[in-house]
KEMAR-266079 format. One line per field, with one value per residue (C-alpha): residue number from 0; residue in one letter; chain; x, y, z. Coordinates in steps of 0.2 Angstrom, whole numbers, plus 5000, padded with zeros to 4 digits. Layout:
! residues N
pos	NUM / ...;
code	A / ...;
unit	A / ...;
X	X / ...;
Y	Y / ...;
Z	Z / ...;
This chain:
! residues 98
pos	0 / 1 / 2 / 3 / 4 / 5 / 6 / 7 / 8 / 9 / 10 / 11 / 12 / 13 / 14 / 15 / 16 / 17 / 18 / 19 / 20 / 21 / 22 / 23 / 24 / 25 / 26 / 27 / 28 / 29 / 30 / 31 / 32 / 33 / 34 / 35 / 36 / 37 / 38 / 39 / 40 / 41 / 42 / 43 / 44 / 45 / 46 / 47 / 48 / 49 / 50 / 51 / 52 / 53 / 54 / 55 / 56 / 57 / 58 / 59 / 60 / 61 / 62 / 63 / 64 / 65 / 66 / 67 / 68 / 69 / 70 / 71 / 72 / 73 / 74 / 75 / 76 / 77 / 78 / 79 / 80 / 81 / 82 / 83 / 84 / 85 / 86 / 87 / 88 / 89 / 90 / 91 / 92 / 93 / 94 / 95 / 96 / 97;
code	X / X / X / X / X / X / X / X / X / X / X / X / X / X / X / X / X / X / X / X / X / X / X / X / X / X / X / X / X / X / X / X / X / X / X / X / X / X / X / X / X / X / X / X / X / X / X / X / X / X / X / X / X / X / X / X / X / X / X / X / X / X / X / X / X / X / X / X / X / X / X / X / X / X / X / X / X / X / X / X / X / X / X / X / X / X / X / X / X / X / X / X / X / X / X / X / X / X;
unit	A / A / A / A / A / A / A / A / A / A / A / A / A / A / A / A / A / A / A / A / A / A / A / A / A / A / A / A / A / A / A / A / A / A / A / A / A / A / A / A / A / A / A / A / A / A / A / A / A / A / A / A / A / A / A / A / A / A / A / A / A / A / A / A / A / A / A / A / A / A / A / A / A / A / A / A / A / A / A / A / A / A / A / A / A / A / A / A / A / A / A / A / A / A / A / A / A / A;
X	5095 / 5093 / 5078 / 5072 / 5072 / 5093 / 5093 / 5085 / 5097 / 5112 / 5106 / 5105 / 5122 / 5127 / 5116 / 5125 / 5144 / 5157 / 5153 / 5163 / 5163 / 5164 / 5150 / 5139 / 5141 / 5136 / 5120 / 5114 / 5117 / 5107 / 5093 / 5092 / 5091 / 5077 / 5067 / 5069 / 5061 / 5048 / 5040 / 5042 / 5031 / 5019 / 5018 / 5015 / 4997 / 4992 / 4981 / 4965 / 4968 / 4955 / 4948 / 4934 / 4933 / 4915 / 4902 / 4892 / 4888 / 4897 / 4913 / 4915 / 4911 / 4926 / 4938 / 4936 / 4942 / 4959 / 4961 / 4963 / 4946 / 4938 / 4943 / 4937 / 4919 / 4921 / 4924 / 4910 / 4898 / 4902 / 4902 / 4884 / 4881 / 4889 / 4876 / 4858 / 4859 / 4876 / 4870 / 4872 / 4890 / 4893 / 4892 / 4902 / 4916 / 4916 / 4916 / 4933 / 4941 / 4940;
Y	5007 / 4999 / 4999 / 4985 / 4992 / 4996 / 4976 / 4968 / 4980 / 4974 / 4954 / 4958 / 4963 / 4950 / 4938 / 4946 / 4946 / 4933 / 4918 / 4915 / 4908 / 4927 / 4934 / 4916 / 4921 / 4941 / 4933 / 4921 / 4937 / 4947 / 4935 / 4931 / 4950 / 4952 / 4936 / 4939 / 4957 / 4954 / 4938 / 4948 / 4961 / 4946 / 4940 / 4956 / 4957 / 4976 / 4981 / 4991 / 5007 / 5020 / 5031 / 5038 / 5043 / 5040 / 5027 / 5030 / 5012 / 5017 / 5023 / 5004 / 4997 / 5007 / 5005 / 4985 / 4987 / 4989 / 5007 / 5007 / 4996 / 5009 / 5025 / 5015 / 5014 / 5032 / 5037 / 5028 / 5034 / 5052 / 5049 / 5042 / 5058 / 5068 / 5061 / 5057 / 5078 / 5087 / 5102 / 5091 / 5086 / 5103 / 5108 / 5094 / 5098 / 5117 / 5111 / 5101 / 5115 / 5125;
Z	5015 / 4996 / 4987 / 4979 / 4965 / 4966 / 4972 / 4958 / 4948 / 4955 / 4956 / 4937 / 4937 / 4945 / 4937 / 4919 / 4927 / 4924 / 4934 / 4947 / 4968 / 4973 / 4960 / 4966 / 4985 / 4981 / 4972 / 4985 / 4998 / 4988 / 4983 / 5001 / 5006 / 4993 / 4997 / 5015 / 5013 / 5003 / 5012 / 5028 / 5020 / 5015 / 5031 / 5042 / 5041 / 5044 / 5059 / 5053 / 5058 / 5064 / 5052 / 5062 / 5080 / 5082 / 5088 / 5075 / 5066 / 5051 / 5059 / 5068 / 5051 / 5042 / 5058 / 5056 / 5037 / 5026 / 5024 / 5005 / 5004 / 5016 / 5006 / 4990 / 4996 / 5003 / 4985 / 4979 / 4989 / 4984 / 4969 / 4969 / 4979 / 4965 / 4953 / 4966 / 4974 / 4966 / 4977 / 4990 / 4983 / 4979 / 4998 / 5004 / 4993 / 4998 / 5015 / 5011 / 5002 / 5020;
């Protein structure tokens, strides 16, 4: 399958050719293609996914959230952690080099 990336490329090369009916057609193809994709993407809200197999009140908080926000305030936490107890951070860190 094309990128978008190798699209826009050859939209450009279209968009840069000799005008002409056949080079138009090719264009409108490709800026369908390429509007068509990236909308879709748009509108394909993601499910939360689940992070945490637990019914602890912080696993049913992450679960409910975006993954990428999830793992943002993970991060954040530790590294608070890192700075409030770092012997505490230092064990949690050998625990996920095991």
């Amino acid at each position: 399958m094309i990128s978008d990336r190798e699209l826009l490329q050859v939209i450009a090369e279209c968009e840069n050719g000799k005008p002409s009916l056949s080079n138009c057609e090719k264009l409108a193809t490709f800026y369908t293609i390429y509007d068509h994709r990236n909308q879709s993407a748009v509108e394909q809200p993601k499910e939360p996914s689940v992070l945490i197999e637990s019914d602890s009140e912080v696993a049913r908080l992450l679960n409910g959230m975006e993954e990428n926000k999830a793992w943002s305030l993970v991060m954040e936490l530790i590294e608070a952690v890192q700075v409030l107890n770092p012997k505490l951070f230092r064990s949690f860190m050998e625990k996920l080099a095991e």
